[in-house]
C-alpha positions in Angstrom: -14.0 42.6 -1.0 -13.8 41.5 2.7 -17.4 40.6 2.6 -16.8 38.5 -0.3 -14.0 36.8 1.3 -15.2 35.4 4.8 -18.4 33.6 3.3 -15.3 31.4 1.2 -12.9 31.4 4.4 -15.9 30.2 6.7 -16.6 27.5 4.0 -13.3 26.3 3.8 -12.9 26.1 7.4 -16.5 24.0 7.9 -14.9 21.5 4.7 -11.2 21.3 6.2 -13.4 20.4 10.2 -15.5 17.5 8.9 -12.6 16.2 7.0 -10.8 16.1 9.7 -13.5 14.8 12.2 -13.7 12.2 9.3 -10.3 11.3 9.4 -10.4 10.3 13.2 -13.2 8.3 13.2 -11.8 6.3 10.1 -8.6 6.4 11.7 -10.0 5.1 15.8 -13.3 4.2 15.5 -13.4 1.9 11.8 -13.5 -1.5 13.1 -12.8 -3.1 9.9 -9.9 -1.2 9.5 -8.5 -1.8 12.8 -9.1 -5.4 12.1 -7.5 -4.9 8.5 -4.1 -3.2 10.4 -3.4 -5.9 12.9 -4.1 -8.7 10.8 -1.7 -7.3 7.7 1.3 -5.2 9.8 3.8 -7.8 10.8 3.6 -9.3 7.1 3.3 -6.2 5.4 6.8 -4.7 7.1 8.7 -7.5 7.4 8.1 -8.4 3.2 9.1 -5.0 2.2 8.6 -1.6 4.0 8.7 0.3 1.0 5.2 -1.5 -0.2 2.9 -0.4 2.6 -0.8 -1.0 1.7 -2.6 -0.9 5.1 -4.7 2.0 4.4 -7.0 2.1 1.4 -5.9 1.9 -2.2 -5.7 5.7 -2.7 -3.8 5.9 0.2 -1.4 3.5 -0.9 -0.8 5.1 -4.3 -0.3 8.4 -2.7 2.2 7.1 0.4 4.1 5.2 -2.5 4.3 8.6 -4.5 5.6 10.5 -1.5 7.8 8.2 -0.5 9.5 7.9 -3.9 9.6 11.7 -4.1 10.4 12.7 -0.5 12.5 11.1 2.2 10.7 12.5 5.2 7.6 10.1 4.4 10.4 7.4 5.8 10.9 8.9 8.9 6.9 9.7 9.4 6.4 5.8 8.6 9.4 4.9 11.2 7.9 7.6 13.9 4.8 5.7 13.2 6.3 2.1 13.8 7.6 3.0 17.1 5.0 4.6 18.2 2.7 1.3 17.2 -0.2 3.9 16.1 -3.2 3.2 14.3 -2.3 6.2 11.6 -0.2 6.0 8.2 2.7 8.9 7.4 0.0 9.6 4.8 -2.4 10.3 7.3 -0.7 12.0 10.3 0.7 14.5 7.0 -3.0 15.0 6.2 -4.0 16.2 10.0 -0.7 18.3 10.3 -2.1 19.9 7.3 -5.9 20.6 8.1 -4.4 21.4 11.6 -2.3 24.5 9.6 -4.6 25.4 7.4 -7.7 25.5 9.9 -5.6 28.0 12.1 -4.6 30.2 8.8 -8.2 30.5 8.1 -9.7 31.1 11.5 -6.6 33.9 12.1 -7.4 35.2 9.1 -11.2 35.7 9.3 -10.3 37.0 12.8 -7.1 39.8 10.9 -4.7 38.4 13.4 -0.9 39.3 13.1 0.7 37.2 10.4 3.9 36.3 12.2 2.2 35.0 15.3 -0.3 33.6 13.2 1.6 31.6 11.5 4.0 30.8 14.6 0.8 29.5 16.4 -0.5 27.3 12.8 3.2 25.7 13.2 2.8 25.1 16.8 -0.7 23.1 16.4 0.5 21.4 13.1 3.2 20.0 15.1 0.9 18.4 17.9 0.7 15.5 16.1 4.1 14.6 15.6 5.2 15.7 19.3 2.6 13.0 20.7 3.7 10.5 18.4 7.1 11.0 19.2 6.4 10.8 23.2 4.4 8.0 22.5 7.5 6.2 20.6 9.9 7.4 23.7 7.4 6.0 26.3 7.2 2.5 24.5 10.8 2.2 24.1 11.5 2.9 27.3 8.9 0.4 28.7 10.6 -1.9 26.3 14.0 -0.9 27.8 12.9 -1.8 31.1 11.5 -5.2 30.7 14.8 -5.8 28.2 17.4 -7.6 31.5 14.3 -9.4 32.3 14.0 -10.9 29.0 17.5 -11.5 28.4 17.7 -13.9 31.7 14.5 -15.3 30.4 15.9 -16.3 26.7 19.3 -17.7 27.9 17.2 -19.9 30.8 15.2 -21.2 28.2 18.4 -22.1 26.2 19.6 -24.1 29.0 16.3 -25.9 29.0 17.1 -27.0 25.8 15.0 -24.4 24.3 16.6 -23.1 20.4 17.2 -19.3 20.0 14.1 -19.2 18.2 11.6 -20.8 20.2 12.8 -18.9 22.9 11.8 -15.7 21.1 8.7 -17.3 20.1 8.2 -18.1 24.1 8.9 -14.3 25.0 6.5 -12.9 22.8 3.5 -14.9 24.0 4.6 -14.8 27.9 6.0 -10.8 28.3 3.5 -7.9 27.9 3.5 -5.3 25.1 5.6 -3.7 23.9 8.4 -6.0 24.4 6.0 -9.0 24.5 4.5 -7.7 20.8 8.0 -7.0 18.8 9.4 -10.0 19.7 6.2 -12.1 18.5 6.7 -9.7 15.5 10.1 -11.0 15.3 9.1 -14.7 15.9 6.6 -14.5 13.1 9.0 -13.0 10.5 11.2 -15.4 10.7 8.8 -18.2 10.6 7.2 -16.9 7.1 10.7 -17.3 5.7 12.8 -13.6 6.7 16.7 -14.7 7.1 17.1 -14.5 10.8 19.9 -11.6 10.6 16.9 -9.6 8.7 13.9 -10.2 11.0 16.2 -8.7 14.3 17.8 -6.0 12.4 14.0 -4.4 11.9 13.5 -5.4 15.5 16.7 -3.1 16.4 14.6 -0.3 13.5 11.6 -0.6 15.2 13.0 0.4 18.7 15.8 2.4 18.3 17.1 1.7 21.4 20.8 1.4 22.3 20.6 -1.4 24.8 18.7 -3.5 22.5 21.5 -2.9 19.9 23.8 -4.4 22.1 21.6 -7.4 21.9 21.2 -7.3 18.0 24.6 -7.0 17.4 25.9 -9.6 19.6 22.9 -11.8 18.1 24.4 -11.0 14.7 28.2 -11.8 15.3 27.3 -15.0 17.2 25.0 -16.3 14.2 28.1 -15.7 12.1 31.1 -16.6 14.2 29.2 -19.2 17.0 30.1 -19.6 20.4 28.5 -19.9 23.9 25.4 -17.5 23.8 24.0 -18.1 27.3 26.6 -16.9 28.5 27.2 -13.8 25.9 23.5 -13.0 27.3 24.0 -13.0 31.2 27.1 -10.5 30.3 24.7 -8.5 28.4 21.9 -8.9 30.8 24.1 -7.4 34.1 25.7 -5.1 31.7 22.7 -3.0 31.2 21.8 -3.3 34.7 24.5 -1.8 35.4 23.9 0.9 33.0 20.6 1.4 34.5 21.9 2.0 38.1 24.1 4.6 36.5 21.5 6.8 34.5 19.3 6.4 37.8 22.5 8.2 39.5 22.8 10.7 36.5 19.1 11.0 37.0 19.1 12.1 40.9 22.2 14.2 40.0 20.9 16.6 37.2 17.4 16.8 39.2 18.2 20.2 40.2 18.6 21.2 36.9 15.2 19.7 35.6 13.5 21.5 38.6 14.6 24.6 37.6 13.6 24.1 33.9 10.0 23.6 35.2 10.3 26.5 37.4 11.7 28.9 34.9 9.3 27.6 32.1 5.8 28.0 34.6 7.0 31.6 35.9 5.5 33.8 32.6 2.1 31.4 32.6 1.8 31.9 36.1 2.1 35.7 36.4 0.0 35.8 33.2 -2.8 34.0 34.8 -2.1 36.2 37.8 -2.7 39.6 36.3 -5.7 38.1 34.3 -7.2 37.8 37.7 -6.0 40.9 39.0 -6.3 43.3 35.9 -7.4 41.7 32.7 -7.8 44.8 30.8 -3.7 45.5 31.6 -2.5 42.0 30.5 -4.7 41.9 27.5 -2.6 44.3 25.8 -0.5 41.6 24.9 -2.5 39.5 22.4 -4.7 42.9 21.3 -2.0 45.1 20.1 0.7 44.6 17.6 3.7 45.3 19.8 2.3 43.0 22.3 1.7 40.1 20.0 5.2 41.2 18.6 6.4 40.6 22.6 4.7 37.2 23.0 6.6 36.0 19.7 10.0 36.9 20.7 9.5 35.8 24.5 7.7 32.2 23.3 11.1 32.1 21.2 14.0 32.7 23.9 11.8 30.1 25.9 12.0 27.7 23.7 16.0 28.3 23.2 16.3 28.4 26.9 14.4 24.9 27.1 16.7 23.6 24.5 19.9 24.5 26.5 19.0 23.2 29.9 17.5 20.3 28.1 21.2 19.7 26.6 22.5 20.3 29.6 21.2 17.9 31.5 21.1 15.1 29.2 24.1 13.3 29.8 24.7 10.0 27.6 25.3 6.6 29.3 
């Protein structure tokens, strides 16, 4: 039965590998597709974000079907806004899934334990999603940085003479990405006909940031209720300054804390790697035996609780 059995595993495998090597080059490397992305995305989400259609017409029709049937395909295609990647919720759900199922096969063919193999086809699924999600935290945060410098840039240009909108179309073609980019997006929306309210509000979904919510909002209540938005924007401008002097301070502060994350979370790897030079034939008991896999589960799983505790701990909201 076994002999019957890896011929169909091995195949699988080889199908699952040049899908997915397929998928990255249509994903990076299709030119027409790239051009098709860039030319369609600040139409296609400002007109409606539940009609996506950048990817091919299969892909549409099975994103559409997904996201009527299951709310996480929302919060892929959000992940997937922020991050300003090249890749669909359809698509990064496709690579999670050859990534699982590629480990499940491999492990298999190889009779590795179940748990841990099915720990480890979790682990690498989730490698796309983790990068997407620091790429999405390292945007906004360049966004956050460049936000004062903007703010003092918009209400200057309204004392020029400059209207609210032209001085968000101004920002977009004289700041860098990503700050330069969304508010270009946002320029654009509103000059193919979105309400003004309705273009910054998905500028405030794209980002998720809470400084630029600040903005938003007093954007919003001074559209409605008027009044003297230079100024309302130099207030806002020192106001998150100030907020940035502060998380610098909570920053130096809770360093000690970080350091001894890092510490604590390198100690195993590096007395692993230690005894693999020393004795390999004594540390190789871990990953050969069931009791030692069994011991690399539970000890991968108080590090990651630990991680999560000092990571709470020294998060401190501003």
């Amino acid at each position: 039965m076994k002999t019957i059995l890896i011929p169909v595993f091995a195949f699988i495998a080889v199908m699952l590998i040049m899908l997915l090597v397929y998928g990255v080059w249509v994903v990076f490397f299709d030119r027409s597709s790239k051009a098709k992305k860039q030319r369609l995305q600040a139409i296609h989400n400002a007109v409606h974000r539940d009609e996506q259609s950048l990817g091919s017409a299969q892909d549409s029709a099975l994103e559409t079907w997904l996201r009527s049937r299951f709310r996480i395909i929302g919060h892929l295609e959000n992940l997937v806004d922020r991050a300003h990647s090249p890749l669909t919720a359809g698509r990064l759900m496709l690579l999670m899934f050859a990534l699982f199922t590629a480990v499940v096969v491999l492990g298999l063919l190889r009779q590795a334990n179940p748990l841990l193999l099915f720990v480890l086809a979790v682990a690498l699924a989730s490698t796309p999603f983790l990068w997407l999600s620091r790429q999405a935290d390292q945007r906004r945060q360049a966004f956050e940085d460049k936000l004062p410098e903007t703010l003092d840039y918009i209400s200057r240009a309204m004392h020029a003479g400059h209207s609210l909108t032209s001085a968000i179309g101004m920002v977009g073609k004289e700041f860098p990405d990503p700050i330069g980019h969304e508010f270009k997006t946002v320029f654009d929306e509103i000059g193919f006909g979105i309400p003004f309210k309705d273009a910054i509000s998905q500028l405030a979904d794209r980002v998720q940031s809470n400084d630029l919510n600040f903005f938003v909002i007093s954007l919003m209540i001074q559209h409605e209720t008027g009044g003297n938005l230079t100024e309302l924007l130099d207030g806002l401008s020192r106001t998150i300054r100030e907020r940035f002097k502060l998380r610098g301070k909570i920053r130096t502060l809770s360093s000690e804390g970080r350091a001894s994350a890092w510490v604590l979370g390198s100690m195993p790897f590096m007395l692993a790697g230690i005894l693999m030079l020393i004795n390999p034939g004594y540390i190789s008991l871990l990953w050969t035996t069931p009791k030692g896999q069994t011991l690399i589960l539970t000890g991968g799983v108080l590090m990651a609780f630990g991680f999560f505790l000092l990571n709470r701990i020294i998060q401190i909201k501003v």
